[in-house]
C-alpha positions as CSV (number, residue, x, y, z in Angstrom):
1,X,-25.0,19.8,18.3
2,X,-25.9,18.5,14.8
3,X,-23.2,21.7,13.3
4,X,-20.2,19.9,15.4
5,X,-20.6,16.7,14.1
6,X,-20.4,17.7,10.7
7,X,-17.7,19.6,11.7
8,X,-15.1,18.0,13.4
9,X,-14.4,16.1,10.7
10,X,-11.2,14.5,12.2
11,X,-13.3,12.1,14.9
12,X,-14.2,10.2,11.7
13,X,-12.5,7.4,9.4
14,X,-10.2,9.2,7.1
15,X,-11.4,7.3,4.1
16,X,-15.1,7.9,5.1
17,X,-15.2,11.6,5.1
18,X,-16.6,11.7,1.4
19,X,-19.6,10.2,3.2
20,X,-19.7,13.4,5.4
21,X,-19.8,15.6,2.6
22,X,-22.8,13.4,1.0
23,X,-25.0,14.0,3.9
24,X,-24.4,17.8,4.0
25,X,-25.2,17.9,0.2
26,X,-28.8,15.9,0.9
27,X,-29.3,18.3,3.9
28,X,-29.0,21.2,1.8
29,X,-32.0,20.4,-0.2
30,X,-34.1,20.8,3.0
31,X,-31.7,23.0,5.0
32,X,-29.4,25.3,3.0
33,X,-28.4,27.4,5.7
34,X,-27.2,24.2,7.5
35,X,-24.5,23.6,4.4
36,X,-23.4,27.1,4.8
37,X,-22.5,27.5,7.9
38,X,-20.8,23.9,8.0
39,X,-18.5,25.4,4.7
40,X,-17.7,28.8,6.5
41,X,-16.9,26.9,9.8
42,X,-14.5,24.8,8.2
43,X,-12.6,27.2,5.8
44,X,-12.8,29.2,9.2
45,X,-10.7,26.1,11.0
46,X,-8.5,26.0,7.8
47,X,-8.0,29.2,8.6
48,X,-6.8,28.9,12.3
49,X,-4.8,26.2,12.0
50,X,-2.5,28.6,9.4
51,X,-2.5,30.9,11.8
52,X,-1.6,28.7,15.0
53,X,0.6,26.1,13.4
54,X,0.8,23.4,16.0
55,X,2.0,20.6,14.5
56,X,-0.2,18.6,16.8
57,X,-3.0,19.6,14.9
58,X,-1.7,18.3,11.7
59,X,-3.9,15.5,11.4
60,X,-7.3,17.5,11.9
61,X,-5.8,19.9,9.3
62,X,-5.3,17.0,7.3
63,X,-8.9,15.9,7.3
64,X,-10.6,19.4,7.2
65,X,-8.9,20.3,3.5
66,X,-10.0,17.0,2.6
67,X,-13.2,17.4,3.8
68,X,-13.0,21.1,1.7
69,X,-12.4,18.9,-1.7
70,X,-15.4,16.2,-1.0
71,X,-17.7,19.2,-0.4
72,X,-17.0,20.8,-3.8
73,X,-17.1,17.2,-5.2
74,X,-20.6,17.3,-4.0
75,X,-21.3,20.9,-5.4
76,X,-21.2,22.8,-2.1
77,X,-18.9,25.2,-2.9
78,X,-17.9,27.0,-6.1
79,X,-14.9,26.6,-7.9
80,X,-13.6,30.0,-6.7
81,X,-13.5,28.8,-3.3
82,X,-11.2,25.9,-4.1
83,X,-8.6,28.5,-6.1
84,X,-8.9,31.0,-2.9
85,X,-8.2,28.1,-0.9
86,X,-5.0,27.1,-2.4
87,X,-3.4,30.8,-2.6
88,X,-4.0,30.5,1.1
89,X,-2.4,27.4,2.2
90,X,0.9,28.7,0.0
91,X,0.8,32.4,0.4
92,X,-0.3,32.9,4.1
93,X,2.0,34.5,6.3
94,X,4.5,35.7,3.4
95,X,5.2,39.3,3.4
96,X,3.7,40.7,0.5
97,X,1.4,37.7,-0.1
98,X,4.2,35.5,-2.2
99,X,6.7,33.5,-0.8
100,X,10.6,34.9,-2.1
101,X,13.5,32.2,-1.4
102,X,15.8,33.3,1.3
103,X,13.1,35.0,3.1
104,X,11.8,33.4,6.3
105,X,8.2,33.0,7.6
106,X,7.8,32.4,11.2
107,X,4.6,30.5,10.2
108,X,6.0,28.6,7.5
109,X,9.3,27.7,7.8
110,X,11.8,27.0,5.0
111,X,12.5,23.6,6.6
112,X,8.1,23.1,7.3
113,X,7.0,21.3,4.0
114,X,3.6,20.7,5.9
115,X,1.5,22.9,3.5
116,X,2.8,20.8,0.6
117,X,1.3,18.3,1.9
118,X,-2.0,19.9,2.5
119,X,-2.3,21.5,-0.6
120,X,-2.1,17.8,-2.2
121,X,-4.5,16.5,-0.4
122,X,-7.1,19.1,-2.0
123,X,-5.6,18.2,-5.5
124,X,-5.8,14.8,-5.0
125,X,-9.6,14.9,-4.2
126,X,-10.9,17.4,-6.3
127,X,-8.0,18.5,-8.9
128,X,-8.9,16.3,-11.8
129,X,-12.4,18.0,-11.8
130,X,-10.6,21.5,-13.1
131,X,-9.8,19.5,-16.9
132,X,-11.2,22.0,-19.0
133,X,-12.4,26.0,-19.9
134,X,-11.6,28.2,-17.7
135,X,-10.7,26.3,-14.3
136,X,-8.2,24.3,-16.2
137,X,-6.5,27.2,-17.1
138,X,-6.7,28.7,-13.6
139,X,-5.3,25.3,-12.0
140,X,-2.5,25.4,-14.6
141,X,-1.2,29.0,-13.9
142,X,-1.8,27.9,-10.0
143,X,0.6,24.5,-10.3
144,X,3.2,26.6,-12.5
145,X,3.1,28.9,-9.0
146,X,3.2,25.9,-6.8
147,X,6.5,24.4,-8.3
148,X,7.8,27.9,-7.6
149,X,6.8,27.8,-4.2
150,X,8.0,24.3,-4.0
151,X,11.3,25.7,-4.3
152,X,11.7,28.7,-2.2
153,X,12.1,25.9,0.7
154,X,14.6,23.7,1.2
155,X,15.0,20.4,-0.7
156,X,12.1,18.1,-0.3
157,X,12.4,14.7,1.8
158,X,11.6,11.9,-0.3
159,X,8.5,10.7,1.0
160,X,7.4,14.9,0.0
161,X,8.9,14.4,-3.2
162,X,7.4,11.2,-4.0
163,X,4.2,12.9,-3.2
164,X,4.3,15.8,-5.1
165,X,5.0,13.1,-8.2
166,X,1.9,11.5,-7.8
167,X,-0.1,14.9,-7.3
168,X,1.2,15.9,-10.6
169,X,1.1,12.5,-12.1
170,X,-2.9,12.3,-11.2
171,X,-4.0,16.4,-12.6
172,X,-1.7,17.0,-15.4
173,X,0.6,13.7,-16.2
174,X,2.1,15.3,-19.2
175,X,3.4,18.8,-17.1
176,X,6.8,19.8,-17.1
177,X,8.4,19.7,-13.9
178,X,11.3,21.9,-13.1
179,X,14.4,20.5,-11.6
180,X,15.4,23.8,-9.8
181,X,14.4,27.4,-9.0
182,X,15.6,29.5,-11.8
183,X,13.7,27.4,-14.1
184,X,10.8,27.2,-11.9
185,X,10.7,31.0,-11.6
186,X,11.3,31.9,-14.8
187,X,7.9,29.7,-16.1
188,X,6.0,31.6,-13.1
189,X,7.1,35.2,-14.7
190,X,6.1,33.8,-18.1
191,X,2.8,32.7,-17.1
192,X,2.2,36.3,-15.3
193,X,2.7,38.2,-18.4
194,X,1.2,35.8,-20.2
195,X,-2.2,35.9,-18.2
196,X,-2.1,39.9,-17.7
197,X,-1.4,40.3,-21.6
198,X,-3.9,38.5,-22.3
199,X,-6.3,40.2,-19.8
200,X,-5.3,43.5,-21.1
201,X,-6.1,42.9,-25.0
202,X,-9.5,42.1,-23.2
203,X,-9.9,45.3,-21.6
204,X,-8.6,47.0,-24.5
205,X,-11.3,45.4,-26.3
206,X,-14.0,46.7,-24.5
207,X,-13.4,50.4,-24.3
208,X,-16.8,51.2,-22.3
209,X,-15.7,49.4,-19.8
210,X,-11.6,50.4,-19.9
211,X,-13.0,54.2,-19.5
212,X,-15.1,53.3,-16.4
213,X,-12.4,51.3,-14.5
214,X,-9.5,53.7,-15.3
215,X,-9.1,54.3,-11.8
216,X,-9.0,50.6,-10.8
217,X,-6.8,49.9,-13.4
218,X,-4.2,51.9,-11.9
219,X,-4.3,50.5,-8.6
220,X,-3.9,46.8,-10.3
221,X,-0.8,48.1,-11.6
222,X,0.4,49.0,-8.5
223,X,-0.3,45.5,-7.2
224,X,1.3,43.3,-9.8
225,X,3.5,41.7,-7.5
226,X,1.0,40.2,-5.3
227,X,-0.2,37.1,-6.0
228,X,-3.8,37.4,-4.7
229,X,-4.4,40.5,-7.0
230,X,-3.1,38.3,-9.8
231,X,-5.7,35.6,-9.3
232,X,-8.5,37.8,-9.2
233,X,-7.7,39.7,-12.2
234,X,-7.3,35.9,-13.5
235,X,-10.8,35.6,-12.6
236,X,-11.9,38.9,-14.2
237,X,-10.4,38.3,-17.3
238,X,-12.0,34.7,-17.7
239,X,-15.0,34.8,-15.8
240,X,-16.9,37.9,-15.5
241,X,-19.8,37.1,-13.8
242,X,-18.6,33.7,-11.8
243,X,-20.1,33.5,-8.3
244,X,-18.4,33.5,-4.5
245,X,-21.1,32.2,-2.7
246,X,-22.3,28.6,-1.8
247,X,-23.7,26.7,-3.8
248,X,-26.4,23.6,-2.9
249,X,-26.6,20.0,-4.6
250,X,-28.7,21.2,-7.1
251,X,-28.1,25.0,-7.5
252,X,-25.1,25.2,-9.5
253,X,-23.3,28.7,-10.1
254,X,-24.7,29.7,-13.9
255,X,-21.2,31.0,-14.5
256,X,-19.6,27.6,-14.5
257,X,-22.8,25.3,-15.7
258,X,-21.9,26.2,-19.7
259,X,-18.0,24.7,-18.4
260,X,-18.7,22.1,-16.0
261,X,-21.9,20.5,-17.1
262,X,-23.3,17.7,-15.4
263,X,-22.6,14.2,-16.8
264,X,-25.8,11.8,-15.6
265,X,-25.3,8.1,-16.7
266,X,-28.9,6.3,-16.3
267,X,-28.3,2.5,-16.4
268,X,-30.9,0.6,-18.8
269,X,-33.1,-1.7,-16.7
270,X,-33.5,-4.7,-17.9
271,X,-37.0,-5.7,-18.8
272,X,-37.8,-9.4,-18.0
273,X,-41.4,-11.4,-19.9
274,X,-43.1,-13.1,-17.3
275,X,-44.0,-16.0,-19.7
276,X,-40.1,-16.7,-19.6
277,X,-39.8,-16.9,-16.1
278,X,-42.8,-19.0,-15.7
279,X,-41.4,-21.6,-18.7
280,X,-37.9,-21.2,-16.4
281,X,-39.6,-22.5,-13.2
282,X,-41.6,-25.2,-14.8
283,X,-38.5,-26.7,-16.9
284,X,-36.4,-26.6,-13.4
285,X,-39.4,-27.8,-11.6
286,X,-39.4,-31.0,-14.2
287,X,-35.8,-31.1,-14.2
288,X,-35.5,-31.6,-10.0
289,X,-38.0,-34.4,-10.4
290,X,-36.4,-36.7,-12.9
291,X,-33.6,-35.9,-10.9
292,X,-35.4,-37.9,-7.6
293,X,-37.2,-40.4,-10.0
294,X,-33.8,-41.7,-11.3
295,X,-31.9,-41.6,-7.7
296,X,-34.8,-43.6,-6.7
297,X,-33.6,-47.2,-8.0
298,X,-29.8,-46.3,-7.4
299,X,-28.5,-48.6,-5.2
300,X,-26.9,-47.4,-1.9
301,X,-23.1,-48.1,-1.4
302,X,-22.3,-51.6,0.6
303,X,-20.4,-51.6,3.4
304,X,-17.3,-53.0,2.0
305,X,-14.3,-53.4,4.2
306,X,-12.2,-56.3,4.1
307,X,-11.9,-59.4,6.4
308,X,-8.9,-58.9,8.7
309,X,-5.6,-61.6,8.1
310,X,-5.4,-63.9,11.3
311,X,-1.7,-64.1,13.0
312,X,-0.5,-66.1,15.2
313,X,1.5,-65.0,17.6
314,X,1.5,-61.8,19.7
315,X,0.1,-58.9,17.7
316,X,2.8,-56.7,16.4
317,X,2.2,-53.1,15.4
318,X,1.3,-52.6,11.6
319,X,4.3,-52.5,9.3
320,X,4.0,-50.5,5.9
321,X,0.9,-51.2,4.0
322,X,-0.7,-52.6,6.8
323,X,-3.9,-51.5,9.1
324,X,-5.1,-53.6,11.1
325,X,-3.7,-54.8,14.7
326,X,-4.4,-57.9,15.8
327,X,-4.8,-59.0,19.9
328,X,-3.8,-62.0,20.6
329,X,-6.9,-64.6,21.0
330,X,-7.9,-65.7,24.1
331,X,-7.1,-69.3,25.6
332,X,-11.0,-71.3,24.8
333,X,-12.4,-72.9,27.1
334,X,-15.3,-75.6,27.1
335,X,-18.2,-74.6,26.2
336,X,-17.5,-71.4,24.8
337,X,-17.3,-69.8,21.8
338,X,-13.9,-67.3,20.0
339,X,-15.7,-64.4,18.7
340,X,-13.8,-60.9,16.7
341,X,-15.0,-58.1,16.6
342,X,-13.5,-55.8,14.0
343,X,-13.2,-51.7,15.2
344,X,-12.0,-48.8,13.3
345,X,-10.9,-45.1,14.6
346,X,-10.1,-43.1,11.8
347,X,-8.0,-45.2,9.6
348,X,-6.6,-48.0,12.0
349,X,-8.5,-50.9,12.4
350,X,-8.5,-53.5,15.6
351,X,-9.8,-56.9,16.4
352,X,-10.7,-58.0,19.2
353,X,-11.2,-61.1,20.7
354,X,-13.5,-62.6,23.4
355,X,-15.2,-65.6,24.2
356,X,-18.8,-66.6,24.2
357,X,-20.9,-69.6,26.2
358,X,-22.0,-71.8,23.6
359,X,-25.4,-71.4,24.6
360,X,-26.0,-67.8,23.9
361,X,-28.4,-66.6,21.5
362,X,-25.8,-65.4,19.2
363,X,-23.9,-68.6,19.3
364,X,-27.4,-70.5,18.7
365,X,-28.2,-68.0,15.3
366,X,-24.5,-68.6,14.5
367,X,-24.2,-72.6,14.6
368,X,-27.7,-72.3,12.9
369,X,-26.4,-70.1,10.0
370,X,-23.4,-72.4,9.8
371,X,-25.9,-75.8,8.8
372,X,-28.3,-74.0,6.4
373,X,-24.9,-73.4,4.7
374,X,-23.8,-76.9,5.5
375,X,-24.8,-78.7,1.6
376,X,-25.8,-81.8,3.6
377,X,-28.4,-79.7,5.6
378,X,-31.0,-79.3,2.5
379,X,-33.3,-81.2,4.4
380,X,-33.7,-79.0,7.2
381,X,-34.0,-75.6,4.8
382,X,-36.6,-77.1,2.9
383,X,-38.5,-77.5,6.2
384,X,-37.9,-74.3,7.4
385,X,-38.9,-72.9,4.1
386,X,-42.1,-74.3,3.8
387,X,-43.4,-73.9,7.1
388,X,-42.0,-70.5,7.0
389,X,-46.0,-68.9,7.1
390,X,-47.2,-71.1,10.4
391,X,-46.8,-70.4,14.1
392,X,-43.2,-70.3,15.2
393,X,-43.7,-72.0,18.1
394,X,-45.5,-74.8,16.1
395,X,-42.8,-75.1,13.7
396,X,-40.2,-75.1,16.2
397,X,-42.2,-78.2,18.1
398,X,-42.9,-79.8,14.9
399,X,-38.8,-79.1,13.7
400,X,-38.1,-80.8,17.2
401,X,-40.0,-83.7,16.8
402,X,-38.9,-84.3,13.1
403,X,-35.3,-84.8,14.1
């Protein structure tokens, strides 16, 4: 149960497959049988879906080479894999093992540029890790193959074309890209000799080893022409004693570990003094509380909104600048008292007006308020001043009986 869901890789999020491979790398510490069979089960489905070529499957393909790239990112598989991979996705099918122009392959059509695609998907996630020794010089002799294979199709769309450009633009922005197939096959022969020249001065160099492998020899002759054979003398020539086999998070192939060596960036942690921190809290303590001493004696914002204009008249509705409407006052009648009451909702204000009985409470504090103002009524503040401290009812009787 556990092997299927780290292989069928297309039920989850395209951009969270790396996460996949992640988990299959910690696993491997613990479990390194587990991260083998979930690399040969998926090269295996890479495999079938070559070999089937239902174009309903395209997305699952899709997701299972890049899957194949995060793995090696995350040092599941060796190198060798990756190379093996790519002769696959181009040469599968052809007769001979290399695609010719003008020759057609039921399984991959002149007019099919799916495997373009899929081989840059596994450039685009792990290509820029092949920058130097001897994988950069297999990935070069590989992309001088792949502009050659490029061209025994038929002439790219443009969103394939465009995607090709920002394969080669990402791995090698300074290669030479051929405009047509003569060129393009002409730089694939020159690498060819170049690479089995240069294997054979190496062999020639070693003459223990030539007179052992005579016989072998012979039969790599014989197959110069295919492509596979070519790689793995490649190999041979370069990289003697580089492993096949899987490799786990930690157990890199010794072959490649001189080449590829681990970069490990350790971040400096910061060391913080405890006296700092302490003199930190105790200046922001003091800090917070001048803060509340001094908004202490602020004074809090009046009220202030001004005294609405009386109209006569019928109330109108506000003209410009105004914003306050006005109702028209009640007719008074005797004994009663015109009272306004001012309301605001949201920036338009209203007064209204009703009518009071004269001898209300409110009407009583009013008229009351109105003769402490009066300048005639000193007398009667200075009584209510003084006897301010004493019983209200007594100073009310005595108030009564002084008038």
């Amino acid at each position: 149960m556990l092997l299927k869901i780290f292989t069928k890789v297309w039920k989850v999020r395209f951009n969270n497959i790396h996460i996949l491979a992640i988990l299959v790398g910690a696993l491997s510490k613990y479990h390194n049988e587990f991260s083998i069979a979930v690399v040969d089960d998926v090269l295996e489905q890479i495999e079938v879906g070559l070999e089937q070529n239902n174009f309903k499957h395209n997305q699952r393909r899709v997701a299972l080479v890049k899957y194949l790239g995060e793995l090696y990112n995350y040092k599941m598989l060796d190198s060798q894999v990756i190379f093996e991979s790519l002769y696959r996705l181009t040469s599968f099918g052809h007769e001979g093992g290399t695609p010719r122009p003008g020759v057609a392959c039921l399984l991959d059509m002149p007019d099919d540029f799916f495997r373009i695609r899929l081989v840059c998907t596994l450039l685009d996630v792990c290509g820029m890790c092949f920058e130097r020794g001897s994988a950069k010089k297999k990935l070069d002799f590989f992309l001088t193959f792949f502009q050659y294979y490029i061209y025994t199709k038929e002439p790219l769309p443009m969103d394939m074309e465009f995607l090709v450009l920002d394969t080669f633009q990402a791995i090698r922005p300074n290669w030479k890209l051929h405009t047509n197939l003569e060129d393009a096959a002409k730089a694939f022969e020159e690498a060819v000799s170049k690479t089995y020249k240069t294997s054979d001065e190496k062999s020639l160099a070693e003459p223990e080893e030539a007179e052992d492998d005579g016989d072998s020899s012979d039969e790599g002759e014989a197959d110069y022409e295919h492509r596979e054979d070519e790689e793995a003398q490649l190999s041979d020539g370069d990289e003697e004693g580089e492993s096949q086999t899987v490799a786990s998070a930690e157990n890199v192939p010794s072959s490649d570990s001189e080449e590829e060596e681990d970069i490990v960036v350790q971040l400096r942690q910061e060391e913080r003094d405890p006296e700092a921190d302490a003199e930190f809290d105790r200046e922001l303590a003091k800090m917070m509380a001048e803060s509340l001493d001094s908004r202490k004696f602020e004074r809090k914002p009046v009220f202030d909104v001004p005294l609405p204009m009386r109209r006569s008249g019928l109330s109108r509705e506000p003209t410009m600048g105004s914003e306050v409407a006005d109702v028209p006052p009640p007719t008074q009648a005797p004994g009663t008292m015109a009272f306004s009451l001012l309301t605001k909702k949201g920036n338009r204000q209203q007064v209204h007006e009703s009518l009071l009985i004269s001898r209300s409470s409110f009407d009583t504090h009013t008229n009351l308020n109105d003769g402490l103002l009066d300048p005639h009524g000193g007398a009667s503040l200075r009584f209510i001043v003084c006897n301010c401290n004493e019983d209200p009812t007594r100073s009310r009787a005595r108030g009564t009986a002084t008038h």
